[in-house]
C-alpha positions as CSV (number, residue, x, y, z in Angstrom):
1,X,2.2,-38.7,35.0
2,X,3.5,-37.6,32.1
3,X,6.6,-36.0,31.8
4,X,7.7,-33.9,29.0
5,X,11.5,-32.6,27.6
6,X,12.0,-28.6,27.9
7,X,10.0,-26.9,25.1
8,X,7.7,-29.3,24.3
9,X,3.7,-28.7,24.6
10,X,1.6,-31.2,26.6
11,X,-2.2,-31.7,23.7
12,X,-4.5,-29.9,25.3
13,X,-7.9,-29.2,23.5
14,X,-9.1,-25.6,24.5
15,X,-12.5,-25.2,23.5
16,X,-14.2,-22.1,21.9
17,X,-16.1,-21.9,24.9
18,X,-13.1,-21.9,27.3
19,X,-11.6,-19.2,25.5
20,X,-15.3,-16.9,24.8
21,X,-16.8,-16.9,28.4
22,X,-13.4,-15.4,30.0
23,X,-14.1,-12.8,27.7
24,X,-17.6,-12.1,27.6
25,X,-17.5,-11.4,31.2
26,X,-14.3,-9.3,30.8
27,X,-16.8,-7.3,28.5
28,X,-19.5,-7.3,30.8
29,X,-17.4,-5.8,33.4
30,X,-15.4,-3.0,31.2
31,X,-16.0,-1.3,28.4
32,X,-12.3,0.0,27.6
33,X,-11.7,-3.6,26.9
34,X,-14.9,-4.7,25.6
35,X,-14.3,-1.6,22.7
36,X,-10.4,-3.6,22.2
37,X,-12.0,-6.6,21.7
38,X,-14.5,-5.4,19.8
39,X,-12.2,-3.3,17.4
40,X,-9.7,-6.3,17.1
41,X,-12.0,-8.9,16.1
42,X,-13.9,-6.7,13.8
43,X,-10.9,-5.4,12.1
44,X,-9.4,-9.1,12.0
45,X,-12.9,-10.7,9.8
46,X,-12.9,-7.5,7.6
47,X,-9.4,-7.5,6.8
48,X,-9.0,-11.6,6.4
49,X,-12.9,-11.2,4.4
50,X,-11.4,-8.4,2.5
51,X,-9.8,-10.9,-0.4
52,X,-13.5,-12.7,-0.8
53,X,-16.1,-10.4,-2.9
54,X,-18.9,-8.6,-1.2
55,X,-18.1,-9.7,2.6
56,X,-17.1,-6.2,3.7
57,X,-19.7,-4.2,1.8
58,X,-21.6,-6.3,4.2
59,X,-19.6,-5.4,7.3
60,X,-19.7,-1.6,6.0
61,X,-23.5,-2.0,5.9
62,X,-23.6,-3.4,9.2
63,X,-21.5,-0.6,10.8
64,X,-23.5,2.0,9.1
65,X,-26.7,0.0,10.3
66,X,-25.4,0.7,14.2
67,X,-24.8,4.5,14.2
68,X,-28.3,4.7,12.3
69,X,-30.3,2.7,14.2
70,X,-28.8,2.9,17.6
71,X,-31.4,5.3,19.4
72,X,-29.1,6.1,22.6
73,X,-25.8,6.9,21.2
74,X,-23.1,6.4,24.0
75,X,-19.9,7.9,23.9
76,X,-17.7,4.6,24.1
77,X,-19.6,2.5,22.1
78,X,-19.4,5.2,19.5
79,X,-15.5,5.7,19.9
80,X,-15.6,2.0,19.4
81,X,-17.3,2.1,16.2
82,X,-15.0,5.5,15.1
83,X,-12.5,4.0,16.4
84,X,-12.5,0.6,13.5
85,X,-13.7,2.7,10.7
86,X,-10.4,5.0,11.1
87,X,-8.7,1.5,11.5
88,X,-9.8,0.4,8.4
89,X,-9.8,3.5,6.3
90,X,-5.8,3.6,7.4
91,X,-5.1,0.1,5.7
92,X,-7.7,-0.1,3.1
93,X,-8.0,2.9,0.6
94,X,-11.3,1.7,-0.9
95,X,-13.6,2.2,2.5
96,X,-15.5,5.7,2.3
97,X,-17.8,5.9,5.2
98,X,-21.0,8.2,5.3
99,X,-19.5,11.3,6.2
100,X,-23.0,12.1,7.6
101,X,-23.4,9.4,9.5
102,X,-20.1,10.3,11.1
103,X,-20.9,13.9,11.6
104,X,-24.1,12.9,13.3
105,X,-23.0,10.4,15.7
106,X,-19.8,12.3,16.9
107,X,-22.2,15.3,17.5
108,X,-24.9,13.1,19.0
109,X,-22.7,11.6,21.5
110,X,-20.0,14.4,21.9
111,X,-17.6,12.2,20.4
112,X,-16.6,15.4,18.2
113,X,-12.4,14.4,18.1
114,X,-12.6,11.1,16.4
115,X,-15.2,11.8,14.3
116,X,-12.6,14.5,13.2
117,X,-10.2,12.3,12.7
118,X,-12.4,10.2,10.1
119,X,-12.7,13.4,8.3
120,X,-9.3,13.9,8.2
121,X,-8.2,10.6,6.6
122,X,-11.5,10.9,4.5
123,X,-9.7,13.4,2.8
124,X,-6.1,12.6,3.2
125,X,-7.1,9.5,0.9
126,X,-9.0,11.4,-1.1
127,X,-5.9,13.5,-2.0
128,X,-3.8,10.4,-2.2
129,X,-6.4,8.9,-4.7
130,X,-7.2,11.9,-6.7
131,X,-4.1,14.5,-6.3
132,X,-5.1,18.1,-4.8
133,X,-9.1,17.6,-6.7
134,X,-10.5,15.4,-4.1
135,X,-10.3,17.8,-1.7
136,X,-13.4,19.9,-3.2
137,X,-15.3,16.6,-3.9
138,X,-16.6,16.5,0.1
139,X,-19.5,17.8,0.6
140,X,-22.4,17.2,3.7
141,X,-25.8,16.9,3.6
């Protein structure tokens, strides 16, 4: 047996696989964590893509692709999504979501309040970006 001095780390290899299927079935089991996950991986590749060109347009896309697609909009998967857009809206300034797709899917799965809150930094970065003239610049369909 080995024996090791105070502080010091035995090598261990932990696989992916060790690590994923703990949590997949913690997902399976709740969705208050499976949204945490969600939101903290999600935010972690677009904010660690965000210095390489094009790689969050393509997350943005994919995000808009789930609240238009998704035919049964359910309230915590919706908070989720709300949920990492207001995320990244709060620490990047160039992410404008569709404001209709918002609207829609807070409405659709009475997820009114966060969908309220994405207005709300919608236009508090509007104002930061443009001064008091962004404010008349938002307009629905």
């Amino acid at each position: 047996m080995r024996s090791y001095r105070i502080g010091d780390l035995p090598d261990v290899q932990i696989s992916n696989k060790d690590i994923i299927d703990p949590l997949k079935v913690l997902c399976e089991l709740n969705e208050e964590i499976c949204s945490e996950i969600f939101i903290a991986i999600t935010k972690s590749i677009y904010l660690e893509s965000s210095q390489a060109d094009g790689k969050n347009l393509k997350i943005h896309e994919f995000i808009d692709k789930i609240l238009r697609e998704t035919k049964i909009l359910n309230y915590q998967i919706v908070q989720c999504i709300h949920t990492f857009i207001l995320n990244i809206m709060k620490k990047s300034e160039d992410y404008f979501p569709d404001l209709n797709l918002i609207a829609s899917s807070g409405l659709y799965s009475k997820n009114i309040q966060s969908a309220i809150l994405i207005f709300e930094e919608y236009l508090i970065n509007q104002e930061n970006s443009k001064g008091n003239e962004g404010v008349d610049d938002v307009m629905l369909k």
